[in-house]
N, C-alpha and C positions, 0 to 999 in steps of 0.2 A: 668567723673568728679563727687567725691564727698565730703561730709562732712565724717571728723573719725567718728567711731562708739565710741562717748565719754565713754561709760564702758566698753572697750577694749583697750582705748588710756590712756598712760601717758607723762605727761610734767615734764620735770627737768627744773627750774631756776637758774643758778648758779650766784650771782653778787658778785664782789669783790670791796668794795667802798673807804676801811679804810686800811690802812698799815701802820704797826711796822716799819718795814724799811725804813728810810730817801730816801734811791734814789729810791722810789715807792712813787709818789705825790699821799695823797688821791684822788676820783673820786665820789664829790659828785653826781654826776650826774646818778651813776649805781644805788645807791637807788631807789629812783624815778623812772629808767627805770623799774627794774625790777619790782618794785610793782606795776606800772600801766600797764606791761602787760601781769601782772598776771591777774588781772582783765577784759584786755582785752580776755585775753583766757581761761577766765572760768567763764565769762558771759553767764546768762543763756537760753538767745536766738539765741547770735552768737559768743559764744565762742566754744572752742572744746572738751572741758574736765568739768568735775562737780572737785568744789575746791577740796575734795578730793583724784581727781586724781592728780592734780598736786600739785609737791613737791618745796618749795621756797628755797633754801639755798642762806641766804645772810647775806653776811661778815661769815661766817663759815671759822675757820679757820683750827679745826679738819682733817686733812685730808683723817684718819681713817674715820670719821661720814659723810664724802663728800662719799668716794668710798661705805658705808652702803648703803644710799640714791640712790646714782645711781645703784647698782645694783638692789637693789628691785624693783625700775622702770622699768629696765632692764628684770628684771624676769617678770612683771606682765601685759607688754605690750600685745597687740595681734597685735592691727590695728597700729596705730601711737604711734611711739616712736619720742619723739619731746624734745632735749636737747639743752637748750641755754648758752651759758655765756657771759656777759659783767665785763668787767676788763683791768688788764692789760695782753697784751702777750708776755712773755720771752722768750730768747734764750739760750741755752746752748752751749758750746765746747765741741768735736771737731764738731759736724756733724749738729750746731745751729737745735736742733729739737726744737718743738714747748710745753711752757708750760704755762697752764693757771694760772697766779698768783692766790693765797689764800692773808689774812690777813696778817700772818706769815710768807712769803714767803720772799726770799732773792735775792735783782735784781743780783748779783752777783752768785748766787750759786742756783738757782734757781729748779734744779734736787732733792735738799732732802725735800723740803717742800712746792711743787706746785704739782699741779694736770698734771702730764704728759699726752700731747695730745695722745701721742700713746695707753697709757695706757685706754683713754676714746674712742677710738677708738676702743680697744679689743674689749672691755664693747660692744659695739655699734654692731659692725662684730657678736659676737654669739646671739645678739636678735633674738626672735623668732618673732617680727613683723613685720609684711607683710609690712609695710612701714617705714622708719629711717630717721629723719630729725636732723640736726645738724645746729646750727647756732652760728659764732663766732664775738664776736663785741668786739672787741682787736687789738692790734697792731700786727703785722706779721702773723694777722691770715690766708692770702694767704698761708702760710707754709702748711696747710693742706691739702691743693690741688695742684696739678698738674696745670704748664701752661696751658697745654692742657685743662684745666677745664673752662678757664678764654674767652674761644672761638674758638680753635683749632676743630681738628678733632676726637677728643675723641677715638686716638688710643690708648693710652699711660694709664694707669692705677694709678689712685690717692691714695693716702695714705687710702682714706674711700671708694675708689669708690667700692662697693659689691650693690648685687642684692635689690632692694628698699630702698635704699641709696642716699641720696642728702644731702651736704655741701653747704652752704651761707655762705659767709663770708665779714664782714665789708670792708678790704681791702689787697691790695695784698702783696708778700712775705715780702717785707722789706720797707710797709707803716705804718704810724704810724695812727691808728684809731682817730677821734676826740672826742672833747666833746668843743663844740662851747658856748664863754662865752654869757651868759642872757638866755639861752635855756634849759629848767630841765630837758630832757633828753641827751643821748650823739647822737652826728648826724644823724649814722646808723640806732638804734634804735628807736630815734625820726621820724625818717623818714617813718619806717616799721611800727611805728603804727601808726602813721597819716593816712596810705594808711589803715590799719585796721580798724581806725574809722569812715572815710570820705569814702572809697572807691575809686574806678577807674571809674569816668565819662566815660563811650564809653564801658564800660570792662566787661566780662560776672557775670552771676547770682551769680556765688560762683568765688571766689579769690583763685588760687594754688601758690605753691610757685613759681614755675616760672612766673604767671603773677605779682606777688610783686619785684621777681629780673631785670625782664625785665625793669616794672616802677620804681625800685630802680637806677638801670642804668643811665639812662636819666634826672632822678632830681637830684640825684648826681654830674651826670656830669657835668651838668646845672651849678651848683653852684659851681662850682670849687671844688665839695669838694673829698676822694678816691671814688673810685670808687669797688663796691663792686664785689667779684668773683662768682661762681658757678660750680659747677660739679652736677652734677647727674646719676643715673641709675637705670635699673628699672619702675618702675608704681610712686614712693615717687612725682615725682614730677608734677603729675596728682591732688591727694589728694586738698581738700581745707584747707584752715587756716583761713576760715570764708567766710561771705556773703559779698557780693560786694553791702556796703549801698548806693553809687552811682546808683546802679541798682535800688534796694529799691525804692529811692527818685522819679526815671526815672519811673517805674511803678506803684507807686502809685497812683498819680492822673490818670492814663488810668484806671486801676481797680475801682477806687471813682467814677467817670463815671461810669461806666458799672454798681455797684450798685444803684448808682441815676434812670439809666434807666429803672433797672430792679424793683423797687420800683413803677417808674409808671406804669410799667407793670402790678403790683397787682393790684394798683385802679385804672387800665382802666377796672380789669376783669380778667386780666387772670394770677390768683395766682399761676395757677400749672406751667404755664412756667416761671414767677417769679422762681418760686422757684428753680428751675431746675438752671437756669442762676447765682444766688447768689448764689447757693453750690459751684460749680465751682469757682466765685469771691473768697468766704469763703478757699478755699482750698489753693489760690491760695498766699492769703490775708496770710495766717498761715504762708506759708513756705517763704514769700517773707520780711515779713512785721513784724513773729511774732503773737504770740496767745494773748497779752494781747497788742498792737496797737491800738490805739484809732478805725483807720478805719476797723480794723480785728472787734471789736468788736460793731462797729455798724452794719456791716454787720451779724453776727451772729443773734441780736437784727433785722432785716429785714429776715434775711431766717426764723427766727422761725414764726414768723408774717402772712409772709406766706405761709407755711405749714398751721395754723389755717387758712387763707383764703380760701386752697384749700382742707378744712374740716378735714385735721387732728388735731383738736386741744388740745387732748391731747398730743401729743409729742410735740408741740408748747408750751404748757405751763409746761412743764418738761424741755424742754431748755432754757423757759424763766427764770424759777426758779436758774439754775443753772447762768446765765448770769449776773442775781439780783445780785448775792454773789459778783462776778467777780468786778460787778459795785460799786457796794458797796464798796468793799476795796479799786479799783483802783480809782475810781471818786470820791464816798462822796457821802451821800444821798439826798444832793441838787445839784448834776448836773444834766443837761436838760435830755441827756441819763437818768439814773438813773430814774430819773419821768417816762420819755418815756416806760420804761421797766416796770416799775410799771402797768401802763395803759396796755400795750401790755396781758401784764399776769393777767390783771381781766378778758378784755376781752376774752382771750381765754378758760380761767377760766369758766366764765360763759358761751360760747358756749359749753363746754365739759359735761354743767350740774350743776356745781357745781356755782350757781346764788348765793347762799347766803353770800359765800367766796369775791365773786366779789363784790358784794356790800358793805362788810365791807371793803376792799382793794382801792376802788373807796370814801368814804367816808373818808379814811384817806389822801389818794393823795389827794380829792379835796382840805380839808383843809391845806396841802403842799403846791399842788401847787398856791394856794392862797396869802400863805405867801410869796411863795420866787418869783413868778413871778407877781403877784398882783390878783385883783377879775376880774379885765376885762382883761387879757391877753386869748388871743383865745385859747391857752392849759389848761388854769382854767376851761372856756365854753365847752372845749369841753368835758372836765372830769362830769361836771356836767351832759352835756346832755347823757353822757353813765351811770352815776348813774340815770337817772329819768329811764332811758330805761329800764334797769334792775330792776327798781321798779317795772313798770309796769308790767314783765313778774312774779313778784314775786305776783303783786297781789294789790299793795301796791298804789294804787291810788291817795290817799289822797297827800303822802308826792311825788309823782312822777310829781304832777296835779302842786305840788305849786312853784318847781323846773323849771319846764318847762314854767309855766309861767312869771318867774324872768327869765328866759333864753330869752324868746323872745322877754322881753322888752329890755333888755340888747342889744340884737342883733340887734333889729330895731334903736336902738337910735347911735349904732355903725357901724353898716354894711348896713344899711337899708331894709325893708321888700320885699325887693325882692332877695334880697342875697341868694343862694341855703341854704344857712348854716342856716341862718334866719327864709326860707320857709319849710324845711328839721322840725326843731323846731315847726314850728306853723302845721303843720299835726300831729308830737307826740301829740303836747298839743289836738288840735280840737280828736283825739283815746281815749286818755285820761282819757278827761271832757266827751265825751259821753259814756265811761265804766264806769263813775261816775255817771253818770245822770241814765243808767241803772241799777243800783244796789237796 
């Protein structure tokens, strides 16, 4: 099981919402469908395609400019070739084959100016990509499949059935598809993306089409409403059509754990296996959860951390650097991360050498985090007592000596003098005042 290779994969959107023709009721409802899952499928963390690759045609009534579009797709596919339509579905005499209505399209005479099923079938049969999905959300669209598709024994050979090929279809040969009133999408498709957005509680890491037919199945049927079909052949219906964010939600907090732990890990001592533990987290956090996640990105903000604990602090503060940017755009420069990130990269800053950098970086945070958290929040204190520290190693006595001892009145009057944080404070100052008194 995988995700397409999205610059190998194309999606075709066909929706038909609006009709010329009186005995064709518009369908407000395929708007909306299609353009929210468009979005859903070319989302840039758990969609399948970059918008580029996939192609929208909606309300197009051209039917020349429909068959351009789909062949170009058609040509440029490698991995997944993924062609949808919502609409209406016609039939014609003598042999009621199946056509997907356009704008223009005539319920009566439906063969001179609909998109013939067979005809987008061809299209489909001479793709060159390794997997072909086809999904119809229309009335009669069972016409495209064989019973034997619908649960049989898959002797019998479907109208699409070819080697990495798989057909979904809203409902069977001669059901009428819905569009349920107060609902913005139509049932089928509402239904497909919900399971897109939300996920399959209990269901594995990535979602293939047949784990969304199987759950299509069952909530459908639930609800009285058709009941969608399926054929398949081939590897098509292995492929994912996204991440299973049920999964997501299921594993996230066990991995938030595992970084908490491994967090303690450092300040008990042992950074390097810290560190070892949250790359793993970090990796796992990426593919699960996404690279810009809040919890991907604290964890990132804790492996680089420590790394600098377990002496490499250069590459620690070239991660942190890049993380800063991250934070920056995604957070604001007064979120608590963001600060956090701040401090992490002077300190590592200044263990790599680079002490003077840290001190102007720690002198702007102090005064940050001043404003947005107040002057006695314990992340204010602790910023200061990393600026006196770095004074001192700079030389800087005077203004290290006067810092620190505002720090330990602070501390004693808050925490009280026996507080490690307190005591920690009054041996800086007592180092200090006697590199002062020697001078």
């Amino acid at each position: 099981m995988r995700l397409p290779d999205p610059h190998r994969s194309r999606v075709v959107l066909i929706g038909a919402g609006q009709y010329a023709d009186p005995g064709l009721p518009d369908l407000p409802a395929v708007h909306r469908t299609i353009t929210d899952l468009a979005g859903l499928l070319t989302d840039p963390y758990s969609g399948v395609v970059p918008e580029a690759h996939c192609t929208v045609l909606l309300d197009e009534g051209d039917l020349r400019t429909v068959g351009q579009r789909l062949r170009a797709a058609v040509s440029e596919a490698e991995d997944l070739l993924l062609i949808y339509y919502a609409g209406h579905g016609l039939t014609s005499e003598p042999r009621h084959d199946l056509y997907l209505a356009l704008p223009d399209s005539e319920y009566a005479y439906p063969e001179f100016n609909s998109l013939e099923y067979d005809k987008l079938r061809h299209a489909v049969l001479h793709s060159t990509a390794a997997n072909k999905l086809v999904i119809l959300d229309c009335c009669f669209s069972g016409r495209a499949i064989t019973d034997t598709m619908a649960g049989g024994d898959g002797a019998e050979i479907g109208q699409l059935e070819v080697a990495g090929t798989y057909v979904l279809t809203s409902a069977a040969r001669d059901q009428l598809a819905l569009a349920l009133a107060g609902e913005d999408h139509t049932a089928f498709s509402g239904r497909l993306m919900r399971l897109l957005r939300e996920g399959i509680v209990g269901g594995p890491e990535l979602l293939t089409i047949e784990d969304l037919y199987r759950r299509l199945r069952k909530t459908m049927a639930a609800e009285g409403l058709p009941v969608p079909l399926n054929r398949g052949a081939g590897t098509a219906g292995g492929i994912a059509l996204g991440v299973n964010r049920a999964f997501a939600a299921t594993a996230g907090p066990e991995l938030r754990k595992q970084q908490v732990a491994a967090v303690q890990q450092g300040k008990d001592g042992d950074w390097k296996g810290a560190s070892d533990v949250l790359q793993k987290v970090l990796d796992e956090q990426v593919r699960v959860l996404g690279p810009e996640h809040v919890d991907t990105l604290r964890t990132r903000q804790s492996y680089a951390h420590s790394l600098g604990g377990a002496g490499d602090t250069m590459t620690a503060a070239q991660m942190l650097r890049r993380l800063l940017a991250d934070h920056l755009r995604l957070l604001g420069p007064d979120h608590e991360d963001t600060l956090r990130t701040r401090q992490f990269l002077a300190v590592n800053l200044g263990e790599a050498g680079h002490r003077e950098e840290a001190v102007g970086m720690l002198r702007v945070l102090l005064a940050d985090r001043g404003r947005v958290l107040g002057a006695e929040h314990p992340h204010t204190l602790r910023t200061r007592h990393l600026l006196a520290r770095n004074l001192l190693l700079l030389g800087a006595q005077d203004e290290a000596v006067a810092l620190l001892r505002q720090l330990v009145t602070e501390r004693e009057r808050l925490l009280g003098g026996e507080h490690p944080h307190t005591r920690r404070a009054a041996e800086d100052l007592a180092e200090a005042e006697g590199g002062e008194s020697g001078r």
